[in-house]
N, C-alpha and C positions, 0 to 999 in steps of 0.2 A: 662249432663247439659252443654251446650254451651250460648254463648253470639250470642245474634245476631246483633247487631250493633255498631254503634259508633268504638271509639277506638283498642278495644278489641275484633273487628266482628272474629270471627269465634273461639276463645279461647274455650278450653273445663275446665269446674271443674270437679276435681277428689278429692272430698271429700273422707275419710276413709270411711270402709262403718260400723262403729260404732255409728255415728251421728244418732241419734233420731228424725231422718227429713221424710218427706214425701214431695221431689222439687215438684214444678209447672211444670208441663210438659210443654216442649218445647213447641208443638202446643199452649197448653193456654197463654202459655205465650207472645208469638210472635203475638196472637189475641191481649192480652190486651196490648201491646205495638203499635201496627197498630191502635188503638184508641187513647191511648193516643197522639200516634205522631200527630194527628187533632188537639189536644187541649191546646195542652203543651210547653213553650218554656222551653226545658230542664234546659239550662242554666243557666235560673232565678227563680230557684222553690229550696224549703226548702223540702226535703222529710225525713218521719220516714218510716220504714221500722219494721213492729213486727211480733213478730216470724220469725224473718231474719234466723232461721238455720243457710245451709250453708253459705247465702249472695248471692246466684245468683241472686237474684234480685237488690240485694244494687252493687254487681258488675255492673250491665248492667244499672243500671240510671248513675253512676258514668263511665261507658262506653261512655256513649253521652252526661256528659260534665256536670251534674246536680253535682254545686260547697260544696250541705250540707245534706248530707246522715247522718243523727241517726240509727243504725242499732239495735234491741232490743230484746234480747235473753238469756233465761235462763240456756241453757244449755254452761257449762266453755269450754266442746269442741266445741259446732260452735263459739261462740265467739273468741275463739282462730283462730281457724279455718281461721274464716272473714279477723280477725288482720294478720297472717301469708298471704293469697291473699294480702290483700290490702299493706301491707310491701313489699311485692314479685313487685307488676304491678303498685308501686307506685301512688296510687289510694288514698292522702291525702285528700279527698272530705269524706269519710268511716271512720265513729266513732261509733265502736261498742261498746254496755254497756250491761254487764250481769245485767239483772233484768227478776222479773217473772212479764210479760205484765200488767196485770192487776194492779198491786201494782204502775206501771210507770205511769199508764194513771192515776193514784188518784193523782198523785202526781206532776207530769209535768206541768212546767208553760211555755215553749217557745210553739210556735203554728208553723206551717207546711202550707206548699201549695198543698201538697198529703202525704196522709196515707193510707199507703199498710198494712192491718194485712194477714196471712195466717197462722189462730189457727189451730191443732189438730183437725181433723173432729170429735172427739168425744169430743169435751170442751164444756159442756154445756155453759159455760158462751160468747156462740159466741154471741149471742144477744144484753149482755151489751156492745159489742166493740162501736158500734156508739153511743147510750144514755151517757156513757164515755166521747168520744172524742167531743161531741157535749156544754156538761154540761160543761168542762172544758174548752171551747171556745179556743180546739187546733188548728184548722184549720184556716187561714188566712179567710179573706173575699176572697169569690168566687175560696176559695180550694174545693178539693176533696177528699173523704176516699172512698177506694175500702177492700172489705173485701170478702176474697175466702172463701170460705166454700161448703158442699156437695150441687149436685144442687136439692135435695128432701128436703134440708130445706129451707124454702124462711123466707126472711128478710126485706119482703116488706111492716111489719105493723107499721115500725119503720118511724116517719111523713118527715125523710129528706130523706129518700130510695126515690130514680130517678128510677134505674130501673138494671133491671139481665140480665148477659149476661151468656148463657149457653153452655157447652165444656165437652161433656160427663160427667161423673160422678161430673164435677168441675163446679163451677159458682164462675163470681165474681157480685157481689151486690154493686153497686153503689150509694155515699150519698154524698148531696150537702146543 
């Protein structure tokens, strides 16, 4: 797992490899960040970041400068994890909180300008992430939630799904 830009361009993580994670592969990732960079001024956006794992993704917003990272993760080793990077590369933008995803979004009252979930391909409950995020009016006006999941489930009956972008086995579904 590398970073691809910003600050931190070319940094590698080297998470233990006991972590309960499944990263975003590079390639997906540097697609969905080649889109965001269109759309996004990093600098002035509120991002939550669920099932942050390791953090490679809360590292690389917090890489190009995005000042309020929630990073949200059940398991005590990636959260630790997150906190040790983000202690290490001085990365005070990164506010990791153990909780189990689902439980946070019933409960979360601050709202966001992007929401990144990247659940467990076998979480049935991928479906509620945006009925969730939407009900609970997280997302700022004219935010965005991306939620990764496998690309043989589509998530496009859900009324704010825009549209899927697909990266072999991976897709991310986009909601506005």
């Amino acid at each position: 797992m590398r970073i691809i830009s910003g600050k931190l361009r070319g940094l590698r993580l080297n998470p233990p490899p006991n972590l309960p994670v499944r990263p975003t592969k590079d390639m997906a990732k540097e697609a969905l960040f080649n889109i965001l960079n269109n759309i996004i001024d990093f600098e002035q956006i509120k991002v939550l970041d669920l099932f942050s794992g390791t953090g490679s993704l809360s590292v690389e917003f917090a890489s190009r400068g995005v000042p309020d990272i929630v990073s949200v993760d059940k398991s005590p080793g990636c959260v630790y994890y997150l906190k040790d990077v983000a202690r290490q590369y001085k990365l005070t933008s990164i506010h990791p909180q153990k909780a189990d995803v689902l439980k946070f979004l019933k409960e979360e009252t601050a709202s966001y300008d992007l929401i990144f979930a990247d659940p467990p391909y076998d979480m049935p409950e991928i479906p509620q992430i945006p009925r969730l995020v939407f009900e609970r009016s997280l997302l700022n006006p004219g935010g965005l939630l991306i939620v990764e999941h496998p690309t043989m489930k589509r998530m496009n009956n859900d009324p704010n799904f825009t549209e899927q972008r697909e990266y072999g086995y991976s897709s991310f579904s986009f909601f506005k």
